[in-house]
N, C-alpha and C positions, 0 to 999 in steps of 0.2 A: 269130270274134272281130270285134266290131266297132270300125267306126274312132271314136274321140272327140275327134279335133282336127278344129276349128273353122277356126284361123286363127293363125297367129303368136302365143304365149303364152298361146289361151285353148283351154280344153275344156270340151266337151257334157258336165254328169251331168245323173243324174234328179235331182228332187224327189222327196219322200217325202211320196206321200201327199197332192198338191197336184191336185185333180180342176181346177184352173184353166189350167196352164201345167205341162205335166209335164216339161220340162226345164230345166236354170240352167245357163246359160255363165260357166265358173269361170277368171277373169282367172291365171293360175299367178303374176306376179310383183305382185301387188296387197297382196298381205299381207291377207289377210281370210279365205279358209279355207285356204290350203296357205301352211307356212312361207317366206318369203323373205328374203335377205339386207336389210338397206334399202337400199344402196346402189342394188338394183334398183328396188325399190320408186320409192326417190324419183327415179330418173333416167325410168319412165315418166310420174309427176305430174308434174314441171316439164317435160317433153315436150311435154304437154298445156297448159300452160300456156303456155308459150313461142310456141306454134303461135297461141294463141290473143291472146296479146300481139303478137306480128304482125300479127294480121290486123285485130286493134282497141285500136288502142295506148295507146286512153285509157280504156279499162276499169278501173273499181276495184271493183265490187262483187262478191261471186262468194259463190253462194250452193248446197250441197252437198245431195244427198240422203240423207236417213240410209236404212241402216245402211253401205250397202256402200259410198258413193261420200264418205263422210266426209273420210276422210284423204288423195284423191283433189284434193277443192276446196281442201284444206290447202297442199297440196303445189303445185296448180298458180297458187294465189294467190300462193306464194313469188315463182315467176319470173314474175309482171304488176305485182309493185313492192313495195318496202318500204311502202307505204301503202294498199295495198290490203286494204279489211274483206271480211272473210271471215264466215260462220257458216254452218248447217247446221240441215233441215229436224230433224223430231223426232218420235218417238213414245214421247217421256218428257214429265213431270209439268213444263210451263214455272209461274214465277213469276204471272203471271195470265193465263187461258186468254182473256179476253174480248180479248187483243191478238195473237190466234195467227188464222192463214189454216189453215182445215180444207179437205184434201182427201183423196183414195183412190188409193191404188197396186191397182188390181184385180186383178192378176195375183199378190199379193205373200200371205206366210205370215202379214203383222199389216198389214192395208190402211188404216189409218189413219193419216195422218200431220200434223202441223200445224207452219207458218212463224209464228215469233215476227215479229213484223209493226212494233211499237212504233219509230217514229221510221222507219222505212223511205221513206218518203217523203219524207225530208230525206237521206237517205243518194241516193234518185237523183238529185238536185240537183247534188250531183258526181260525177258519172259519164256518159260518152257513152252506156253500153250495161249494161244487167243480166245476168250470164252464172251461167246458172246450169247444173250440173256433175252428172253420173250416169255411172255405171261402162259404161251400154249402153242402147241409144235401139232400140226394137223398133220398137213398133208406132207410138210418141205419146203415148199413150190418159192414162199417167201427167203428161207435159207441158202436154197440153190443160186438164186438172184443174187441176194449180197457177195454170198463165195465168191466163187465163179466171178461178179464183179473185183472185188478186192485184188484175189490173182492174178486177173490181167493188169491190171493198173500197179500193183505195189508185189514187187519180185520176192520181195522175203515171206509173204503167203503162201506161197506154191508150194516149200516142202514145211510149213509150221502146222502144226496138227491144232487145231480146231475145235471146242469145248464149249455145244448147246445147253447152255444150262436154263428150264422153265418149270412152272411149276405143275403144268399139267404137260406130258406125253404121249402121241397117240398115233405114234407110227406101230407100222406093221410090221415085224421081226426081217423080211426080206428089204422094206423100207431102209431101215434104218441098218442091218447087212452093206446096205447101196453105199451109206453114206460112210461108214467105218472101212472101207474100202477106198475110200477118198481124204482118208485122214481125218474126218471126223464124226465127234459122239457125242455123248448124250448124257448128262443128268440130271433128274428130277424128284420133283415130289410125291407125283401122281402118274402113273402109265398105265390109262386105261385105253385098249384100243376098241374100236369102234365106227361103222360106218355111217358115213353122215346123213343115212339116212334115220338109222336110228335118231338122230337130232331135230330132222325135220318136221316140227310140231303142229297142228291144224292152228294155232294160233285164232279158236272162235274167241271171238269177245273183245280180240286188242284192239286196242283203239292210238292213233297218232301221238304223241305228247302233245301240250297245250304249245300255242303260240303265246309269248306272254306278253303282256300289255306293259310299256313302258314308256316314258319320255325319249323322244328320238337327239332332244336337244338338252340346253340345260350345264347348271354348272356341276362340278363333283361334289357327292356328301362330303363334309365338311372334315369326319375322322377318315385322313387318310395321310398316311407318310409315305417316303420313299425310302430304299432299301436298296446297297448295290450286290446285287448276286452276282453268284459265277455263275457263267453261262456254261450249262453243261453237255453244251451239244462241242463244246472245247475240251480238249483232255485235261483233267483235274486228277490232283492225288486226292483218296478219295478221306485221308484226315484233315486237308484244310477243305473242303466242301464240309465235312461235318462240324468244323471248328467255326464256318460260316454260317451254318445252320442254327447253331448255338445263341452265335452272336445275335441273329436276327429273334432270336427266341426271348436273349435279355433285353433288346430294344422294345419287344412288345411286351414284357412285362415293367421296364419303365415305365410304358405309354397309359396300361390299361391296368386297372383295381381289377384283376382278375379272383381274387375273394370276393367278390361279389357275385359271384356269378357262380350256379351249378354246373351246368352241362354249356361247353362250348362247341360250337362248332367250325375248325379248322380245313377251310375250303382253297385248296389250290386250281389253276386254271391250265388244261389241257397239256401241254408236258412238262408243268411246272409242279410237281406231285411231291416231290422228295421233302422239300422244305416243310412243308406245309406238315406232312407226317412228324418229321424230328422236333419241329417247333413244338408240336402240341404236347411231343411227351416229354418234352423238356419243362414245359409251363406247364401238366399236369402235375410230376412230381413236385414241382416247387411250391407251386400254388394251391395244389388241393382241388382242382379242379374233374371234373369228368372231362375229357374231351375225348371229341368225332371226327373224322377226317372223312373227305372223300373231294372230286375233280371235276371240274365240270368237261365235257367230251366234246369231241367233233363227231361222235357215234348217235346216228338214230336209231333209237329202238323203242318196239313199242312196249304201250302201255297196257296190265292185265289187273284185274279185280281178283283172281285167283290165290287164296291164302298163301300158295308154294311158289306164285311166280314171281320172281325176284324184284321186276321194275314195276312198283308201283304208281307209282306218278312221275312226272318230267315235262318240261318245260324246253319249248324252243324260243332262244336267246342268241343276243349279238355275242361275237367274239372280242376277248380285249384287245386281240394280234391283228384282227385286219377286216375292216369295218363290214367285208360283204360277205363274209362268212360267218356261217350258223352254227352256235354251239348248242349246246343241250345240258339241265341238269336235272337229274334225277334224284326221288327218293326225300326230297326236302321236308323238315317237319320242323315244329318249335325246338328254340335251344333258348338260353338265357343270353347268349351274346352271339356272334360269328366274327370271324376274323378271316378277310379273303386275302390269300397271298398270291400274289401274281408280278414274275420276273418282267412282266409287259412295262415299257417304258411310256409309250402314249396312246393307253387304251381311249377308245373315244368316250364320253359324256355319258352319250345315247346308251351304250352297251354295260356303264356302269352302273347305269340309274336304270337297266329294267332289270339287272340282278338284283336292287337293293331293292325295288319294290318288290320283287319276287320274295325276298326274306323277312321283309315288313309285312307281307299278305301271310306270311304264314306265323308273324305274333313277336318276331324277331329283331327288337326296339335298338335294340343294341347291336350295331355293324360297326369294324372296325376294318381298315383297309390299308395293305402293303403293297406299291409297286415298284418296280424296277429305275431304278435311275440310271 
């Protein structure tokens, strides 16, 4: 048996099927593939944040990577002020592409990504420092890309100093030397360095996630409302996103007898994390409920039987954003209700009805459903 802890709340799995990077270090209390309370959740983000309002007190911009580090820059924007904008890179359809920063995640399952850019340059006028937020700092290679983009395209970059803020760190003292010499640095929760070989695990035993079986056609489960979110691949202050978050938390407990219910399950849709987290510990405290968060992913990875290996089980499923792409979700087990949140405005039929039998196969009678209007 091999060992798959890392470090304090995170675990080695494989990738599936990724001849780039054949390993992902899976945060346990991040809410993005294994279920977590929010409470947890949100006490590592503003962790994160906190550390980093410390050490640059007059930070207000903070800017996230999608998918996994989303609800991450949400969270640690909280604790760096009620005024601090927030928003979050993308590899969704923005309103005009000609104001987007294109770069590459090379390591990554969808290597494309782009920063809505429009007005950003007025936005660093008030702020000492740009801090921009990712769940885990390897090698750079993804950091250098964005910089380096940014600078040439928006003038006020080139002499503003620059604030990586992630929860794990795993550059190499002359690495990170590189980048502090180009104006910028570094805070974290975790800096453990390490070569990525050590990472490279025999992975005997894993097996693909299931394809799951579902209706391609079909009308929508009947419990589902609409909800207008901010779209946070736009800059937001980051107290009216959580004063939104709120709101969408009172609407579903209008909606749902959530005293009835023990353990709920609070599932957001690939970079739509943030909501999904706030809502639950908003309607946990009020309601008395247990509630779990975690995202369904555009990440394949495999599945192990191994007591320490993080991904248990996982499921390939349609996406709600765009009908030929494959999401994945992980980890799924009974809850007394689930409630899926998703900023998607016309997810198809097909893609919602094999997640809901996916949470029906697993004893889960009770689904409730939010999207985007």
């Amino acid at each position: 048996m091999e060992n798959w802890n890392f470090c304090s709340k995170i675990k080695i799995a494989r990738r599936h099927n990724n001849k780039k990077r054949s390993y992902l270090l899976v945060n346990t209390v991040q809410a993005k593939h294994i279920p977590t309370p929010p409470s947890e959740a949100l006490k590592m983000y503003h962790a994160l944040g906190e550390k980093i309002h410390k050490a640059y007190p007059n930070a207000s911009l903070v800017i996230g990577f999608a998918e996994t580090a989303t609800a991450i820059a949400a969270g640690a924007a909280e604790a760096m002020g009620e005024d601090t904008i927030c928003f979050h890179t993308t590899r969704e359809k923005v309103d005009d592409e000609s104001e987007c920063i294109l770069f590459c995640e090379e390591h990554s399952h969808a290597v494309e990504q782009k920063l809505y850019a429009k007005d950003l340059g007025k936005l660093l006028d008030s702020t000492d420092e740009a801090v921009l937020i990712d769940d885990e700092i390897s090698t750079g290679k993804t950091l250098f890309n964005i910089i380096s983009a940014m600078r040439e395209k928006i003038p006020e970059f080139k002499d503003r100093r620059i604030v990586v803020g992630s929860v794990l760190n795993r550059l190499t003292k002359d690495r990170e030397a590189f980048f502090n010499e180009n104006n910028i640095y570094f805070e974290s929760l975790y800096h453990v360095v390490c070569d990525d070989s050590i990472l490279e695990k025999s992975g005997e035993g894993l097996i693909a996630p299931e394809i799951a079986d579902g209706r391609d056609k079909g009308e929508f489960p009947q419990n589902f409302f609409r909800f207008k979110f901010p779209y946070t691949k736009y800059p937001h202050k980051i107290s009216d996103y959580r004063e939104r978050c709120d709101e969408l938390a009172e609407e579903l407990i209008n909606r749902v007898d959530f005293k009835k219910y023990g353990e709920v399950l609070f599932l957001g849709t690939e970079e739509c994390m943030f909501p999904a987290v706030r809502a639950a510990s908003v309607i946990e405290e009020k309601c008395g409920i247990r509630a779990y968060c975690h995202a369904t992913t555009r990440s394949p990875i495999s599945i192990g039987s191994d007591m320490d290996y993080p991904i248990r089980s996982g499921f390939a499923i349609g996406s709600f954003y765009e009908d030929e792409r494959v999401n994945y979700i992980y980890n799924i087990r009974h809850y007394d209700a689930a409630v899926v949140i998703s900023d998607s405005i016309c997810p198809s039929a097909g893609a919602v009805n094999i997640l809901d039998g996916i949470l029906k196969k697993h004893g889960i009678s009770n689904v409730f459903y939010c999207l985007g209007e």
